[in-house]
N, C-alpha and C positions, 0 to 999 in steps of 0.2 A: 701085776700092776693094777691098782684102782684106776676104777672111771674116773674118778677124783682127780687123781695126779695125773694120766692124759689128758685133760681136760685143762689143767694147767701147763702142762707143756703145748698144747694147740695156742692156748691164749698167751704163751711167753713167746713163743714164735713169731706170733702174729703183730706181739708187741713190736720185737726184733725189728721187723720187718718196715713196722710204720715209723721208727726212730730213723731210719738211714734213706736217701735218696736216689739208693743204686741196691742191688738184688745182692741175695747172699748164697752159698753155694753152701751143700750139705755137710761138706767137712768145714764148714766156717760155722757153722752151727753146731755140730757137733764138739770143734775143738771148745765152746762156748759152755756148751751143757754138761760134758764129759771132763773137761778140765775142774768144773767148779763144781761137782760133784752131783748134779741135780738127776741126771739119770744115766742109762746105759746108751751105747748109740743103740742098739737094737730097738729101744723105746722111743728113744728120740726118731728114728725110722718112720715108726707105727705111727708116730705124729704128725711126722710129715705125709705119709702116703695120706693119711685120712687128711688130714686138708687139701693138698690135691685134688683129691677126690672129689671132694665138697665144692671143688674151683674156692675156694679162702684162699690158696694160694696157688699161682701158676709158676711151670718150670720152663725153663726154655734151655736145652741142650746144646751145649759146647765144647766136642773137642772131650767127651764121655763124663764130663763137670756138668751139672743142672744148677744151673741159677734161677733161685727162686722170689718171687715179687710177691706182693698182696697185692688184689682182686680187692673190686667196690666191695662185692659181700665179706670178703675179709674184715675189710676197714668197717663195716658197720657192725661186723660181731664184736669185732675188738671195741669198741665204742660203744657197746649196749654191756659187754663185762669185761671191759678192762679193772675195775675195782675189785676186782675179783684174784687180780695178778697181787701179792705182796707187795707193801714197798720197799721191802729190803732187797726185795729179788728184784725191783724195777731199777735201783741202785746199784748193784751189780750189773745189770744190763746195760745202763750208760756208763759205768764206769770201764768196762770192756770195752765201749764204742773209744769213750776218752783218750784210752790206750793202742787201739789196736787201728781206730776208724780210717788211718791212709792207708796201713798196708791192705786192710781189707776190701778196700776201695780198688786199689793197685789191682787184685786179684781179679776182681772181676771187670774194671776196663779194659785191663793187659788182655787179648785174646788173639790166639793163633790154632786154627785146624788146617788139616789138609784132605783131598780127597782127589780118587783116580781119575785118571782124563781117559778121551778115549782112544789117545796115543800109548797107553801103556805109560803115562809119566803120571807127574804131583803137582797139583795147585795146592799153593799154601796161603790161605788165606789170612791175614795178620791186621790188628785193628787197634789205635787206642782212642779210645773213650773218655770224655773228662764232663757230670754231670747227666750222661745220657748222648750226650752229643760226639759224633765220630769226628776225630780233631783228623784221621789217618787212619786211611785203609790201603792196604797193596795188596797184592794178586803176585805169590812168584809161582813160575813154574821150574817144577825141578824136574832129575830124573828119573829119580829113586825114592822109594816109602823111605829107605836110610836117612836119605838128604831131606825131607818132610819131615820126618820127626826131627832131625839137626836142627831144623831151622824154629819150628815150633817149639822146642824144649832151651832155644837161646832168645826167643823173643823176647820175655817178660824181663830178661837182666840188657840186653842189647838194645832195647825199643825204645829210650830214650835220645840215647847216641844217636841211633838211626833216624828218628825224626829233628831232630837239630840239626844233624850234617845237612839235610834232604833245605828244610829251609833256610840252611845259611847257602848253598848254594844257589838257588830258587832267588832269595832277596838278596843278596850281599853283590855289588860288584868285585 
């Protein structure tokens, strides 16, 4: 792979990144780059760790998902060569956003991890997000890593229900 095309895959990221108002996660990028042919994830990888690196973009780990934000130095590289990015390929970029921008969004509000207590049990921690802002957070404790992953692998389809019930009970006499 040329410096060249790295180089553009760092600045299409970075684009990514400044388009949307909530962090994207590596296979949300990936599905991005590797769907519409622009490179391999291997490369798209490489792009990402060297930003990282760089701090252009920061990760914050969830649940073994890294969602990744742009950093001030991100935002001023992207703004000193963004012109640099095609406009055809900047067009595909929001045209994916166009299509894809709730569920993508859904993905990384929706969050639930769990970890051990020091009962031998599970706290699962479970969250949704709407703009940055925690609309819902709970704490369960289970018994079982079983019962932890049950609970974290039905949050993201469940987690609506459960915060409607939660406040129609809460406000409704």
């Amino acid at each position: 792979m040329s410096e060249e095309s790295l180089t553009l895959y760092k600045l299409m990221i970075l684009y990514m990144l400044d388009n949307l108002d909530f962090p994207m996660t590596t296979s949300q990028l990936s599905e991005f780059f590797v769907n519409n042919g622009y490179t391999s994830y291997f490369h798209l990888q490489q792009a990402i760790n060297e930003l990282d690196d760089s701090e252009f973009i920061m990760g914050n780990v969830v649940r073994n998902t890294t969602n990744y934000h742009l950093t001030i130095s991100g935002k001023e590289t992207l703004d000193m060569f963004e012109q640099k990015i095609p406009e055809p390929i900047k067009k595909d970029i929001l045209d994916y956003f166009a299509m894809k921008k709730y569920q993508l969004r859904k993905e990384v509000d929706i969050t639930a991890e769990y970890f051990p207590t020091k009962k031998g049990e599970y706290m699962v921690k479970t969250q949704i997000k709407e703009k940055g802002t925690i609309l819902m957070e709970m704490n369960l404790n289970v018994i079982s890593k079983e019962q932890a992953i049950e609970v974290c692998d039905k949050w993201s389809d469940k987690c609506e229900s459960v915060y409607s019930k939660i406040m129609e009970i809460l406000l409704l006499d």
